[in-house]
C-alpha positions as a printed NumPy array, in Angstrom:
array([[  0.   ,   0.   ,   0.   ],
       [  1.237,   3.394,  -1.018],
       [  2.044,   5.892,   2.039],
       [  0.968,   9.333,   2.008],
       [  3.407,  12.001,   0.569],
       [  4.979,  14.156,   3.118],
       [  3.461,  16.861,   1.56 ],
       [  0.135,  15.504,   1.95 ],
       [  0.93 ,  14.79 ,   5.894],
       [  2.748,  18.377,   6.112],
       [ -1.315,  19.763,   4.791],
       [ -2.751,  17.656,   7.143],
       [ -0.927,  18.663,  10.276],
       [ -1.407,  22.383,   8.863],
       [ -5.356,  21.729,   9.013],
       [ -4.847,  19.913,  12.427],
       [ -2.772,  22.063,  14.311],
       [ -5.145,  25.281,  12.91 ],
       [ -8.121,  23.581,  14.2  ],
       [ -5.989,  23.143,  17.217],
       [ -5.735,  26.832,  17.467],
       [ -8.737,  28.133,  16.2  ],
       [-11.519,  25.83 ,  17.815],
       [ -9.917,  23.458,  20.456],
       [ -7.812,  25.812,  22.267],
       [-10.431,  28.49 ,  22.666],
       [-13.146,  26.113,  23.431],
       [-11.058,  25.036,  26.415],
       [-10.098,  27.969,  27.814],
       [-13.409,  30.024,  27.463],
       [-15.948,  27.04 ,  27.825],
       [-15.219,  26.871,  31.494],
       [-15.978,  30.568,  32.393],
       [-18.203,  30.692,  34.787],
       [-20.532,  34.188,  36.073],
       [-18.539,  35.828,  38.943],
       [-19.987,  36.195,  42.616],
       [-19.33 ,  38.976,  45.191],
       [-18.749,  36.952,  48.256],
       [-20.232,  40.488,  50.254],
       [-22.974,  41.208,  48.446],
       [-23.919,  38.065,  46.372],
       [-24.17 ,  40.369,  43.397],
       [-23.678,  38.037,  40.144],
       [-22.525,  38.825,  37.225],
       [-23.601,  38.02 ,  34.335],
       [-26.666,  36.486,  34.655],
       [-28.849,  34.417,  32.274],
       [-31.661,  36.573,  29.997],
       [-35.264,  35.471,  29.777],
       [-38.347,  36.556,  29.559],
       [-38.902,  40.405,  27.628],
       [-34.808,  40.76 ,  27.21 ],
       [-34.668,  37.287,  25.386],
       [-37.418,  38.369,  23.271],
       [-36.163,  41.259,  22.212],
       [-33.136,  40.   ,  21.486],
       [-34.615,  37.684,  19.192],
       [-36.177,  40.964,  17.184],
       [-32.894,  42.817,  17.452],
       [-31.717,  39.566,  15.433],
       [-34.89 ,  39.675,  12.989],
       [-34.603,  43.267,  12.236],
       [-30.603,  43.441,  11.257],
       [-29.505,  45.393,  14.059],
       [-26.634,  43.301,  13.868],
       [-25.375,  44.713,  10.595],
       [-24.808,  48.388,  11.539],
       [-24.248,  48.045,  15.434],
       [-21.473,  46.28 ,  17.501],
       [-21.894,  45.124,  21.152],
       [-18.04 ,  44.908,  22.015],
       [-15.93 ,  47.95 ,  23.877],
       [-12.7  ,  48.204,  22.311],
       [ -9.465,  48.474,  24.679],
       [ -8.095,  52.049,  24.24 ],
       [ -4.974,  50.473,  22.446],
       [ -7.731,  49.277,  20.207],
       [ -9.645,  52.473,  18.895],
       [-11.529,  55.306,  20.924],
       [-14.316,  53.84 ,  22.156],
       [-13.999,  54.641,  25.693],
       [-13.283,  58.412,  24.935],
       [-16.555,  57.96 ,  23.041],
       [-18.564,  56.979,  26.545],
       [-19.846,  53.741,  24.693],
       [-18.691,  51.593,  28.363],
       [-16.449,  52.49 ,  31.016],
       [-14.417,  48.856,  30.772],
       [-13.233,  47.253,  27.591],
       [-15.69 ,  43.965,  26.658],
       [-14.433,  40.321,  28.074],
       [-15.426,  37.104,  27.252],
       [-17.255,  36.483,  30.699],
       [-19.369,  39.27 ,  29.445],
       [-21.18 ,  36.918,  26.781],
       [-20.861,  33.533,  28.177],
       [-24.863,  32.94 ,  28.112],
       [-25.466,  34.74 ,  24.926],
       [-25.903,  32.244,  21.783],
       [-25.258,  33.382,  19.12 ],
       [-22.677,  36.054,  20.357],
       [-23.819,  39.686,  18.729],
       [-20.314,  41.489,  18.75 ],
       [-21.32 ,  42.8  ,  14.906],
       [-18.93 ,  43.419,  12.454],
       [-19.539,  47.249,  11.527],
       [-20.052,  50.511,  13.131],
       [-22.432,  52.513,  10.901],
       [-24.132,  53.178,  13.94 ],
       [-22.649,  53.707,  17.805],
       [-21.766,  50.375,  19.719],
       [-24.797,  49.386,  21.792],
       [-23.257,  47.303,  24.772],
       [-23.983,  49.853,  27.37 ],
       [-26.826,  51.228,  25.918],
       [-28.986,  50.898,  28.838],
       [-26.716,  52.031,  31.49 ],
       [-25.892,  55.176,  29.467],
       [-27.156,  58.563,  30.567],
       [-27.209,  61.693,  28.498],
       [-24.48 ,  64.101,  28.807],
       [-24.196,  68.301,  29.459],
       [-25.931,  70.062,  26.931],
       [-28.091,  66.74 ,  25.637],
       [-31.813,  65.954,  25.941],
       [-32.473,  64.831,  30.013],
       [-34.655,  62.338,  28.956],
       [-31.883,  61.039,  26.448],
       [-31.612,  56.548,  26.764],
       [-35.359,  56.589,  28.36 ],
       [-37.903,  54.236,  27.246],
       [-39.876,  56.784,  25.451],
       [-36.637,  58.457,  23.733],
       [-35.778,  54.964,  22.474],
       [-39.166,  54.502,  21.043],
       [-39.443,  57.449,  19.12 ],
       [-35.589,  56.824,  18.131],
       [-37.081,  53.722,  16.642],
       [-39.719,  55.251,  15.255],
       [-37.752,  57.768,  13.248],
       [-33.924,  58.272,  14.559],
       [-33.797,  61.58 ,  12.646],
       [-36.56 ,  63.034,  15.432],
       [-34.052,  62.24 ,  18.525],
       [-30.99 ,  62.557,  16.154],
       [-30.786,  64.891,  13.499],
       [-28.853,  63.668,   9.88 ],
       [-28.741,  59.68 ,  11.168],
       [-28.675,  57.18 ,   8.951],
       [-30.599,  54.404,  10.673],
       [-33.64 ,  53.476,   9.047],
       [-37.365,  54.067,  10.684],
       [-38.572,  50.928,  12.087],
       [-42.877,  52.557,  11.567],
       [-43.734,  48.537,  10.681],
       [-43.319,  48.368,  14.591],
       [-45.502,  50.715,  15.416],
       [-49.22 ,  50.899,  15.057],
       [-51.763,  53.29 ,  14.778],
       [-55.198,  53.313,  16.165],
       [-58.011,  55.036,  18.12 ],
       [-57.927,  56.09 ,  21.463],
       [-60.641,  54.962,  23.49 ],
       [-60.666,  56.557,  27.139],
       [-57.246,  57.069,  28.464],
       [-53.915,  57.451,  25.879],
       [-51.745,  54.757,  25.866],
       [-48.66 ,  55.25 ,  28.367],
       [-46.155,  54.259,  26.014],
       [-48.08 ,  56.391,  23.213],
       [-45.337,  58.767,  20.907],
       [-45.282,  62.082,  21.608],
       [-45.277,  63.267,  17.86 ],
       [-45.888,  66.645,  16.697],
       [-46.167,  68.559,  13.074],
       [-46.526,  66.123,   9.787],
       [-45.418,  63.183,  12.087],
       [-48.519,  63.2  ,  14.397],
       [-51.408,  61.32 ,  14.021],
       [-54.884,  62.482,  13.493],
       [-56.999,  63.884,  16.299],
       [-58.526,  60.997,  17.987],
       [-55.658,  58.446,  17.383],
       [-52.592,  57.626,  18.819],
       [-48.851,  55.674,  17.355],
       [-48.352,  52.804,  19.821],
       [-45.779,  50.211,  20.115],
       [-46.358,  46.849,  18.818],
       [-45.179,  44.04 ,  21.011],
       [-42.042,  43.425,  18.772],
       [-40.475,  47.208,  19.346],
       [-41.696,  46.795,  23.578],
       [-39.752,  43.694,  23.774],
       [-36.975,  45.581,  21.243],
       [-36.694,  48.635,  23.914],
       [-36.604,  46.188,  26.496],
       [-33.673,  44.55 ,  25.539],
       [-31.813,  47.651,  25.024],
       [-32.768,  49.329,  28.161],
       [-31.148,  46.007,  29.698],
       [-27.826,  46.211,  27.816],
       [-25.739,  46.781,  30.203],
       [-21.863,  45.465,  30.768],
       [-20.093,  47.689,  32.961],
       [-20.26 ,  45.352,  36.237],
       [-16.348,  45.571,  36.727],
       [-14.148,  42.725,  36.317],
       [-10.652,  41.962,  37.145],
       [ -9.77 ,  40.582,  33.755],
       [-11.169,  43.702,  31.78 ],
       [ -9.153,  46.173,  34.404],
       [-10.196,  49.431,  36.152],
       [-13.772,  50.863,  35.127],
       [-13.14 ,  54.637,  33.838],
       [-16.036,  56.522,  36.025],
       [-17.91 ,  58.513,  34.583],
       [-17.385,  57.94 ,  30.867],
       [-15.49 ,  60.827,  29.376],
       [-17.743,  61.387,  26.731],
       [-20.885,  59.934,  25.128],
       [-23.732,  59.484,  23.073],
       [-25.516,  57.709,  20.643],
       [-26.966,  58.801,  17.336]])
């Protein structure tokens, strides 16, 4: 029986010690992580999603959020991202380790999103900036919360109807050519509520030792 060429077994220990590399290697040193636990507080960190967040989640999937947003904070040696206020710790790997698939995105056509919900506006911005009724209307039309945006209106998750007795709570507070007719209100559907609930939830600053001293507060910020 013919043996294999040694350049044939030179490929194949290429491909093996690659997959070595690639797959094995991280596989075994990530797929152990484990949430941490303040022993003083029995604050844990992170902590498996369900319920509205996991929904949402699911939409943020569906409607291609993905494609123009990133959930990862870059290390300063890495890009600006902290000068930006978009976290106040570089990402980890603890930070996803019960998120499937993991959303870190591959462009930036819009700000990164993993701090989203722990964000707050800064001097000179809109007080009511990163609230659940700035993120709706943001959805509805990102050029009414931030002028010259390029994100595209998400109105399919929003419906119109009458109002009968009291307006709806989470009811958009549109004025001019953007508000409805009198008598009817723009509510959200359940896919932009569970949407806005995942964002508002986004939230990785909890410090850890691996990602190394939070910056407090962020040095700048905002998202368009």
């Amino acid at each position: 029986m013919k043996q294999p060429s040694p350049i044939f077994n030179g490929i194949l220990a290429v491909f093996a010690l690659s997959f070595g590399v690639l797959a094995v290697a991280p596989a075994l040193q990530l797929g152990s992580l484990q949430p941490t636990v303040n022993e003083d507080t029995g604050d844990i960190y992170p902590i498996d999603v369900a319920g509205v967040q996991a929904q949402g989640r699911a939409v943020y999937v569906a409607q291609g959020c993905i494609a123009c947003h990133t959930e990862q904070v870059r290390d300063e040696s890495a890009g600006a991202d902290l000068d930006r206020g978009w976290g106040v710790r570089r990402t980890v790997a603890r930070d996803y380790i019960y998120e499937t698939p993991v959303l870190l995105g591959t462009m930036r056509n819009g700000p990164d999103l993993a701090n989203i919900g722990s964000r707050q506006p800064q001097p000179g911005e809109d007080p009511n900036k990163y609230s659940v009724a700035w993120h709706y209307k943001h959805l509805y039309d990102a050029r009414l919360t931030s002028p010259g945006s390029i994100m595209p209106s998400y109105k399919f998750l929003f419906e119109t109807k009458k109002i009968v007795g009291q307006e709806d709570a989470n009811a958009l507070k549109l004025t001019g050519a953007d508000a409805p007719q009198p008598g009817y209100e723009i509510v959200p559907t359940a896919q932009a509520r569970d949407l806005v609930g995942y964002l508002t939830t986004l939230d990785h600053s909890h410090p850890l030792a691996e990602a190394g001293p939070n910056i407090t507060p962020p040095k700048t910020g905002g998202a368009k």
